[in-house]
VEXBA-683293 format. One line per 10 residues: number of its first residue (from 1); their letters; for each residue x, y, z of C-alpha. Coordinates in nm, 4 decimals. Example, Ala and Ser with C-alpha at 12.3 -4.5 7.8 and 13.67 -1.06 7.14 Angstrom:
REM residues 2
1) AS) 1.2300/-0.4500/0.7800; 1.3670/-0.1060/0.7140
//
This chain:
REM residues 441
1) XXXXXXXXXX) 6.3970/9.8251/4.6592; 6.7756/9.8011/4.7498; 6.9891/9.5286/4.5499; 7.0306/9.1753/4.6663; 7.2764/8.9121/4.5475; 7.0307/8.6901/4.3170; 7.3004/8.4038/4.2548; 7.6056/8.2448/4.3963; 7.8571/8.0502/4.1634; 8.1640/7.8621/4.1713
11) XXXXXXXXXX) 8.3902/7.7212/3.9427; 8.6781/7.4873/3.9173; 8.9570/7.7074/3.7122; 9.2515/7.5118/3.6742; 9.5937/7.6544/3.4964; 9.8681/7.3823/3.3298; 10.1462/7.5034/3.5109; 10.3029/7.1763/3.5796; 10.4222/7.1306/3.2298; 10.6824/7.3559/3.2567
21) XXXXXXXXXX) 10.7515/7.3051/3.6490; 10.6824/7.6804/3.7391; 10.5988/7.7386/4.1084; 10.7848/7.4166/4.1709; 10.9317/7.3359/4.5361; 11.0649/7.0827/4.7324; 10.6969/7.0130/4.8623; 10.5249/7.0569/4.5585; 10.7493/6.9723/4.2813; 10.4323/6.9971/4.0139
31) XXXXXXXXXX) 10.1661/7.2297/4.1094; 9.8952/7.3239/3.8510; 9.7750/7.6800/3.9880; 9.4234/7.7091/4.0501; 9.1057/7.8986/4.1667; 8.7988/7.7531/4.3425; 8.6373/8.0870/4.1968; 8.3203/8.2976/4.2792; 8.0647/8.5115/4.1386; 7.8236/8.6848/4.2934
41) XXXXXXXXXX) 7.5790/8.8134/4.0254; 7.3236/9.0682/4.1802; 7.0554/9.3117/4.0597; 7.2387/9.6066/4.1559; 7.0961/9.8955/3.8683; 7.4584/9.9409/3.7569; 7.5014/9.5849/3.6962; 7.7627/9.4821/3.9631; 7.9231/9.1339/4.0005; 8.1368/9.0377/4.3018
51) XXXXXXXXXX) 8.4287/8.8069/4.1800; 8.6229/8.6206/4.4255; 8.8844/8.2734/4.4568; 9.0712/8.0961/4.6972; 9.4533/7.9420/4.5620; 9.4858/7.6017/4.5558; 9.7707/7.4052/4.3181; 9.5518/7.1549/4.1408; 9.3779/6.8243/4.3429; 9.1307/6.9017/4.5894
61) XXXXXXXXXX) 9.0688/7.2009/4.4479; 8.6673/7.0331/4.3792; 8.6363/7.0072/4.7325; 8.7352/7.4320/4.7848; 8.4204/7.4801/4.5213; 8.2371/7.2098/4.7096; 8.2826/7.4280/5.0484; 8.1816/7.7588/4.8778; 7.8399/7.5709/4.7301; 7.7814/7.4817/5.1127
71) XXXXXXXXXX) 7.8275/7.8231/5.2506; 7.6568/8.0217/4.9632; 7.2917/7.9772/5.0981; 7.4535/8.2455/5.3832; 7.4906/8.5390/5.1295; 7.2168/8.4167/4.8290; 6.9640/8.6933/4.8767; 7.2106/8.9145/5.0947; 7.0927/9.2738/5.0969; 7.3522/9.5020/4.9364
81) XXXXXXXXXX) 7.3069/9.7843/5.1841; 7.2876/9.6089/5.5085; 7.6170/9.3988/5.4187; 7.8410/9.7100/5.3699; 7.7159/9.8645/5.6486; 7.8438/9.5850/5.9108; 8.0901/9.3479/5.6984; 8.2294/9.2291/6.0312; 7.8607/9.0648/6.1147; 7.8706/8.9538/5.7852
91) XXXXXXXXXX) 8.2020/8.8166/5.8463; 8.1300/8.6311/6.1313; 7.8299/8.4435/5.9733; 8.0146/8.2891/5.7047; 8.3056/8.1852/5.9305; 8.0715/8.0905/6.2445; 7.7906/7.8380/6.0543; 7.7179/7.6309/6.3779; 7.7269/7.3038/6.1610; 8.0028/7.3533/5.9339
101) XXXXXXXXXX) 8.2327/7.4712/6.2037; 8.2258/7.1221/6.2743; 8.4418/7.0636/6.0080; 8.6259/7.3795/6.0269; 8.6462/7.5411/6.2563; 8.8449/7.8496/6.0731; 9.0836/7.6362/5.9128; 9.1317/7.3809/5.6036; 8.8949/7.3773/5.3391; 8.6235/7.5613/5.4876
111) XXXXXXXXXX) 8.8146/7.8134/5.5709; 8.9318/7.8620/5.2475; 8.5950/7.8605/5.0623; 8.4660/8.1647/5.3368; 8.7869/8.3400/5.2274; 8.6478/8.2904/4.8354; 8.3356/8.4223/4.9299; 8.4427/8.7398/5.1213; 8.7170/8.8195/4.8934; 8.3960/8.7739/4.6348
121) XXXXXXXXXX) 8.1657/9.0359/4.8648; 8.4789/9.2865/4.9013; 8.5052/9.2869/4.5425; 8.1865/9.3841/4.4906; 8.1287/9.6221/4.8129; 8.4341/9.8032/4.6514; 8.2985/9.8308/4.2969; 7.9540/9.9518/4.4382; 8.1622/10.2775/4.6156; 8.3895/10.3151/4.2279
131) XXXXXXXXXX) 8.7287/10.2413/4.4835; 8.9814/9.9846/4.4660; 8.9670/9.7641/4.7590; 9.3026/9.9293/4.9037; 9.1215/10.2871/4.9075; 8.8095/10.1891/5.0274; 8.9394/10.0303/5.3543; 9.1921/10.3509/5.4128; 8.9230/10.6095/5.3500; 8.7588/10.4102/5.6441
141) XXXXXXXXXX) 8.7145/10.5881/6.0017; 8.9847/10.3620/6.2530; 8.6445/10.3091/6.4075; 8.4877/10.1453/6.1511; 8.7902/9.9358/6.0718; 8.7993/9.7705/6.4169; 8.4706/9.6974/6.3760; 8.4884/9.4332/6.0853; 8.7705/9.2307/6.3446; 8.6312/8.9546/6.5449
151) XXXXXXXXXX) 8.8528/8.9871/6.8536; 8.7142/8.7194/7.0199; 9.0260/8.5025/7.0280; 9.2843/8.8133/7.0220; 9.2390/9.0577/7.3460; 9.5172/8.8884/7.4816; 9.7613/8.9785/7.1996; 9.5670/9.3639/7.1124; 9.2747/9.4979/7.2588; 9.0064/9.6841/6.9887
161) XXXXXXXXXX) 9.1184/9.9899/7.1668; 9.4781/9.9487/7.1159; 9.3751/9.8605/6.7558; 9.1699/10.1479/6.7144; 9.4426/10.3915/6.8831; 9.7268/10.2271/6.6391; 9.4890/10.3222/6.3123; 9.4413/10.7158/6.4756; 9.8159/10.7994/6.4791; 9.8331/10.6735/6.1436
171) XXXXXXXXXX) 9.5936/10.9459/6.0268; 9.8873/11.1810/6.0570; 10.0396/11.1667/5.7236; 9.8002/10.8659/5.5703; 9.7915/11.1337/5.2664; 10.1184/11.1915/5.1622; 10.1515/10.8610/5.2161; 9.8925/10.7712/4.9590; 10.0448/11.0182/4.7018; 10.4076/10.8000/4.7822
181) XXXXXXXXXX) 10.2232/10.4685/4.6716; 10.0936/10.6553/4.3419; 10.3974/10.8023/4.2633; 10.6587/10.5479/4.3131; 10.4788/10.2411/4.4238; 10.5132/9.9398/4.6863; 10.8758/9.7609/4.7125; 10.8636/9.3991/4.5786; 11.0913/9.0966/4.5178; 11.0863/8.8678/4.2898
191) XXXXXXXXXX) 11.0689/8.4533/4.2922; 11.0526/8.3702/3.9306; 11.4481/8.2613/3.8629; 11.4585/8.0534/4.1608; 11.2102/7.7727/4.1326; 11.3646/7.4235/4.2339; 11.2687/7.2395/3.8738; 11.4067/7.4899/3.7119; 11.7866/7.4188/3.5416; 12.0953/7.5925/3.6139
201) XXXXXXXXXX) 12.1365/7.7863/3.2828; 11.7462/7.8906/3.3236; 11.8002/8.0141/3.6719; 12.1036/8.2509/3.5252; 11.9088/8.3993/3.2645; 11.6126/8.4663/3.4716; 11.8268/8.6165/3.7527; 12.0116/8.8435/3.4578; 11.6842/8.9591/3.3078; 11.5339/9.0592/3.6544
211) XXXXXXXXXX) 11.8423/9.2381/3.7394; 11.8185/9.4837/3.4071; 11.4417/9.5121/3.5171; 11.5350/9.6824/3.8343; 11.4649/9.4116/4.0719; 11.6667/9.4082/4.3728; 11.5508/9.1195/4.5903; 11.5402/8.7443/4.5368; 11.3727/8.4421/4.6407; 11.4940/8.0638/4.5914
221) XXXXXXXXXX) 11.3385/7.7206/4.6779; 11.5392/7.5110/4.8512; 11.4729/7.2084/5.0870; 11.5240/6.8987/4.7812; 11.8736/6.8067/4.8798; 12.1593/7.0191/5.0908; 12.4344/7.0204/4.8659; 12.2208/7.0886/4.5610; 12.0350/7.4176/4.7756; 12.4536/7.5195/4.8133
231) XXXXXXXXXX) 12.5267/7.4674/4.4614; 12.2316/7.6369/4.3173; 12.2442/7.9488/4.6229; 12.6082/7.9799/4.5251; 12.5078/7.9814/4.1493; 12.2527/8.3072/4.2149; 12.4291/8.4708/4.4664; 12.6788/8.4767/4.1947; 12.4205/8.6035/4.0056; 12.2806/8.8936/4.2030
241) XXXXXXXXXX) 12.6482/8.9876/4.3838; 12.6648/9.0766/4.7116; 12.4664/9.3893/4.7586; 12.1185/9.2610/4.6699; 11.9021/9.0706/4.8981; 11.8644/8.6594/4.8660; 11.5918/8.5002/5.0639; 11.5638/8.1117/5.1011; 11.2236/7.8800/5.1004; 11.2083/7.5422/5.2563
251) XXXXXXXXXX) 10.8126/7.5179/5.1700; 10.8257/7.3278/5.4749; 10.9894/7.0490/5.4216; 11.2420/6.9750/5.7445; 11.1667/6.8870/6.0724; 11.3156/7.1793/6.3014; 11.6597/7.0081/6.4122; 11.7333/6.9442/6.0075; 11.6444/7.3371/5.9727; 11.8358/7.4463/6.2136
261) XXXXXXXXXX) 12.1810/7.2606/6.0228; 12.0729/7.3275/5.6923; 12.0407/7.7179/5.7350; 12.3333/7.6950/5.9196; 12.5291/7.5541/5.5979; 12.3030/7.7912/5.3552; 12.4157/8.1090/5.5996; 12.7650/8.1151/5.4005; 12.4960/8.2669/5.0934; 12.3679/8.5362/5.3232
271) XXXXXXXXXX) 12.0214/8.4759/5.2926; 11.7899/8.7524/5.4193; 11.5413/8.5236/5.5707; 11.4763/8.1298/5.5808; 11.0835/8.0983/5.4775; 10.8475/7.8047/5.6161; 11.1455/7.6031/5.7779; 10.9307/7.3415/5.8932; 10.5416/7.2603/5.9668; 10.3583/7.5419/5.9394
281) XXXXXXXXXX) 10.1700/7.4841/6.2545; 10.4582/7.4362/6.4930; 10.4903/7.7322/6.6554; 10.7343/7.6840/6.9596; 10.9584/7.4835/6.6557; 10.9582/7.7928/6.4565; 11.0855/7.9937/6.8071; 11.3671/7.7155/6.8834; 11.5119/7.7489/6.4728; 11.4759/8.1726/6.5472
291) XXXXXXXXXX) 11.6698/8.1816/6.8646; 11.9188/7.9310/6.6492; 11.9422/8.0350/6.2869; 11.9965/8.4267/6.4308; 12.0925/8.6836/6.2206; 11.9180/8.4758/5.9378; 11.5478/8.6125/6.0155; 11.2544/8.3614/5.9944; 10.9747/8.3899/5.7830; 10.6124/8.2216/5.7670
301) XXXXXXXXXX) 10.2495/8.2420/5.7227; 10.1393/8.1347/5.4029; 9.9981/7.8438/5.5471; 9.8961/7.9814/5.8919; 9.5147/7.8744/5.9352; 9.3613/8.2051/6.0961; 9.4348/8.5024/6.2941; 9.4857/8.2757/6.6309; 9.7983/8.1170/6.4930; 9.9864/8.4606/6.3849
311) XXXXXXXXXX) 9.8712/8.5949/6.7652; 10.0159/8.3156/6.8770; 10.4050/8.3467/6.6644; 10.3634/8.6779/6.7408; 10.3537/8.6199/7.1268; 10.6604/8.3326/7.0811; 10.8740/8.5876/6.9190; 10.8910/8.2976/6.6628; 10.9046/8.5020/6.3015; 11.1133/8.8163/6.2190
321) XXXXXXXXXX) 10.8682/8.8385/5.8976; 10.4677/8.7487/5.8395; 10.3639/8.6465/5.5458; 10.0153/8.6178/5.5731; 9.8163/8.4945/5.2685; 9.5035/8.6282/5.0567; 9.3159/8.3662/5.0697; 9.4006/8.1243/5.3828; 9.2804/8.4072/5.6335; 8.9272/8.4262/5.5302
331) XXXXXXXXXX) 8.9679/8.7333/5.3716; 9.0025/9.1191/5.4865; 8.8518/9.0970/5.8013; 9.0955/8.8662/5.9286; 9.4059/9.0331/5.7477; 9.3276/9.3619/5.9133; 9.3544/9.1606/6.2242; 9.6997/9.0111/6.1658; 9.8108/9.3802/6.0177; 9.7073/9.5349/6.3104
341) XXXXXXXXXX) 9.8460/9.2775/6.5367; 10.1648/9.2730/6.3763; 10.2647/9.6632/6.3907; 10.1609/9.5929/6.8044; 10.4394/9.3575/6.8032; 10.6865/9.5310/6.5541; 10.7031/9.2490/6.3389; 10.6802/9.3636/5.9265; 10.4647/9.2013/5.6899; 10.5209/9.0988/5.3656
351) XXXXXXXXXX) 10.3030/8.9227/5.2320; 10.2544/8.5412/5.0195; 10.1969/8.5802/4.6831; 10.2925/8.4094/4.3598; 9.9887/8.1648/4.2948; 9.7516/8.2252/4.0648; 9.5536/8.5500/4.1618; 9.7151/8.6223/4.4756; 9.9653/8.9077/4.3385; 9.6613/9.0826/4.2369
361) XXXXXXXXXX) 9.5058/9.0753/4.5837; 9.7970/9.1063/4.8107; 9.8550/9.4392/4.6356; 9.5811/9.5808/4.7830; 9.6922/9.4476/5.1556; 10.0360/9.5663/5.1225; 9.9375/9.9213/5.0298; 9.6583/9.9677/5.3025; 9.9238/9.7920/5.5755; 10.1467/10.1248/5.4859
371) XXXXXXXXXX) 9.9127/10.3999/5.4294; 9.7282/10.2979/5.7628; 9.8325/10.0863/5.9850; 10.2271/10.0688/5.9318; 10.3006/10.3669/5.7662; 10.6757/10.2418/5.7328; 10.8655/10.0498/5.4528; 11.1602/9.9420/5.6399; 11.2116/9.5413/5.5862; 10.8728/9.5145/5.3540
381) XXXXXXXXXX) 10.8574/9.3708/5.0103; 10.5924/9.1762/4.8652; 10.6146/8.8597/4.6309; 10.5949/8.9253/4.3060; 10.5706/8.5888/4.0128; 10.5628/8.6774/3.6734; 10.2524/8.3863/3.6118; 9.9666/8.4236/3.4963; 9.8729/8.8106/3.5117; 9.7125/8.7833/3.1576
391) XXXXXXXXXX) 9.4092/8.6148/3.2334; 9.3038/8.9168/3.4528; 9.0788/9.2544/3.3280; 9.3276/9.4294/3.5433; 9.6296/9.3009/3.6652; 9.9179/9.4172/3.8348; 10.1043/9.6906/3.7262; 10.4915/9.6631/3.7824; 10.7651/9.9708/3.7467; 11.1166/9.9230/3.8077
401) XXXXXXXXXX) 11.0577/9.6100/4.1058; 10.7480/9.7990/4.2410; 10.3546/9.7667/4.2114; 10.1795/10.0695/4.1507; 9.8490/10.0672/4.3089; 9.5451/9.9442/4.1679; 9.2960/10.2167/4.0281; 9.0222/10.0553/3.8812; 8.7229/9.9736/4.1470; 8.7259/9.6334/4.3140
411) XXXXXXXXXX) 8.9812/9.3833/4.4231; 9.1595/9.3085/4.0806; 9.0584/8.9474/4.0904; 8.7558/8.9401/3.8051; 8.9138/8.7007/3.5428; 8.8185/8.7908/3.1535; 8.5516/8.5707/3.0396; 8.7760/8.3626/2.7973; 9.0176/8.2624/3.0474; 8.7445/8.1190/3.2749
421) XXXXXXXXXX) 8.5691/7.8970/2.9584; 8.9431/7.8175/2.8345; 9.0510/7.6866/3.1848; 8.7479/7.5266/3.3538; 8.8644/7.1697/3.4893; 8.8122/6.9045/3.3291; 8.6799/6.9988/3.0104; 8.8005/7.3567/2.9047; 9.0283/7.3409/2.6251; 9.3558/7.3880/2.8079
431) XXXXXXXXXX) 9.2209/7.0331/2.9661; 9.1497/6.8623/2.6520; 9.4030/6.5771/2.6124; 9.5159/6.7103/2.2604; 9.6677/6.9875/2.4932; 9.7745/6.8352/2.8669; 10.1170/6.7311/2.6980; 10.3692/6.5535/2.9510; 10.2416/6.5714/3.3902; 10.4731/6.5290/3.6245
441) X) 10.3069/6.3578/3.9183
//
């Protein structure tokens, strides 16, 4: 009898992080980093367990758990077999529920909770084969990788056959390429010294300490208040001198003629690129602050619903770098999409990271976009945040500003069993009110 998944289960894993205002921007000055988490439990003979989460930064993050609960009944009783050997159908019937697309369709919450569940099923599809999720995907045939994309809304932008011919020319080389990532790793940059609650003498040592750690490119929020963003960019560029790379983060927060001016005063600080200027989902705004804020690049994609919305930025010429995230695309199958769409229109990816979890899995992405779709570094880093990495069995691994690939099998998202009871919202201990201390709401 082949394996099924017996069980579905999510939880509502919440981490503190307010107290001490890390991961704080100008629209989120508080976020507590959390997980609408999965597990799928199964009676596979070796005992595998899928484990799986979408990001969230604290409220609403019942109503990502909520979602999953409402989509399990699509994988509870899956057969192990027949879902690795067609992920894309599988794919397409946890994003294409006829009812709950009403309340979708492939974006918001829903969208978020499939991206939980399929991150959950990679997991475990990758710890069935003994291969981290990065390895698994680039020991795949370029046929079989265009068939987990649903091109539906993307022949337009890249055909499967384009797709499919990108992934053969990046067989030439995919191996030495592999040994590359294992000997000296993936470029990163870091964020951690430039959160916007943090004070000016914490911001120095930060930058200092990153420096003697190797790290060569830096992130800071901006977006609260113009002269402050100068002050404070003047204060790290200081910092970092003139030779490393600075890169600025509005999370959002102007409207596109206030971006526009604001970049243009924050340009004296040569930043590398302006990130989420202004909504996420105005696309032709994005285009009109590009064709303005030139040679600062623009950046976005964190927020970006679904693989439509990158097609479409792509098509506007409206980012210089994509950012996609780990868990607002509904997992691999879309990201392939957007990775494979993005070397058609020469634009790199680097991808969001920084919340809880979502170093661990954007790891994986980064690595495969190089080995085999890519196969170039030029203008790619990924986020790195030093938050959080201890409540994982295996988390990143970080040499001299780099992550070294992931080795052990899966997707690097299971979460040790303490962390999970410690951190369960409301009433794990880290919730109790002995311990909540001072909020900042």
């Amino acid at each position: 009898m082949t394996a099924r998944i017996t069980q579905v289960t999510a939880r509502d894993i919440r981490f503190p992080t307010s107290r001490q205002l890390d991961g704080s921007d100008a629209m989120n000055p508080a976020p507590d980093y959390s997980a609408a988490y999965v597990i799928l439990e199964t009676d596979h003979p070796e005992g595998h367990a899928g484990h799986g989460m979408t990001f969230t930064i604290g409220r609403g993050n019942e109503l990502c758990v909520a979602a999953i609960e409402s989509l399990a009944p699509l994988l509870d009783g899956q057969e192990l077999d027949a879902a690795f050997a067609d992920m894309g159908a599988i794919w397409r019937r946890v994003t294409g529920d006829s009812q709950l697309r009403w309340v979708g369709p492939e974006k918001g919450v829903v969208h978020l909770a499939a991206a939980a569940l399929m991150n959950a099923l990679w997991d475990l599809y990758a710890k069935a084969e003994g291969k981290p999720v990065w390895r698994l995907l680039a020991d795949m045939t370029p046929e079989q990788v265009v068939t987990l994309v649903d091109w539906r809304y993307l022949r337009d932008a890249l055909t499967p056959e384009d797709a499919e011919a990108i992934l053969e020319r990046r067989l030439q080389g995919k191996t030495e390429r592999i040994a590359e990532m294992e000997r000296d790793g993936y470029p990163a940059y870091t964020t951690s010294a430039g959160w916007l609650g943090y004070s000016d003498d914490k911001m120095r040592e930060l930058a200092r300490a990153a420096i003697a750690q190797g790290w060569s490119h830096f992130k800071m929020k901006v977006g609260a208040d113009i002269e402050d963003d100068l002050r404070r960019a003047a204060l790290l560029r200081e910092e970092i001198g003139p030779d490393r790379k600075l890169m600025m983060d509005a999370n959002q927060v102007w409207g596109v003629a206030e971006a526009i001016a604001n970049t243009a005063h924050l340009a004296t600080y040569d930043p590398w690129w302006m990130e989420e200027p202004t909504s996420p989902d105005d696309i032709l705004g994005h285009a009109a602050i590009a064709r303005a804020v030139a040679p600062v690049a623009i950046a976005t994609g964190e927020h970006c619903h679904n693989a439509v919305m990158f097609k479409q930025l792509f098509q506007a010429g409206a980012i210089r770098f994509c950012q996609l995230d780990s868990c607002r695309l509904a997992s691999l199958n879309e990201i392939i999409a957007v990775l494979l769409m993005a070397e058609k229109f020469r634009v790199p990816v680097c991808p969001h990271a920084g919340g809880v979890g979502l170093c661990e899995y954007v790891q994986h992405i980064a690595i495969l976009d190089y080995v085999a779709v890519s196969a170039s570094l030029k203008n790619r880093v990924l986020e790195y945040v030093d938050h959080l990495h201890e409540h994982f069995l295996d988390p990143v691994v970080i040499k001299d500003g780099r992550y070294m690939p992931p080795t052990a099998p899966g997707y690097s998202i299971t979460m040790k069993p303490k962390s999970l009871h410690q951190h369960a919202y409301p009433n794990g201990s880290a919730w109790r009110p002995a311990n909540r201390g001072v909020q900042v709401r």
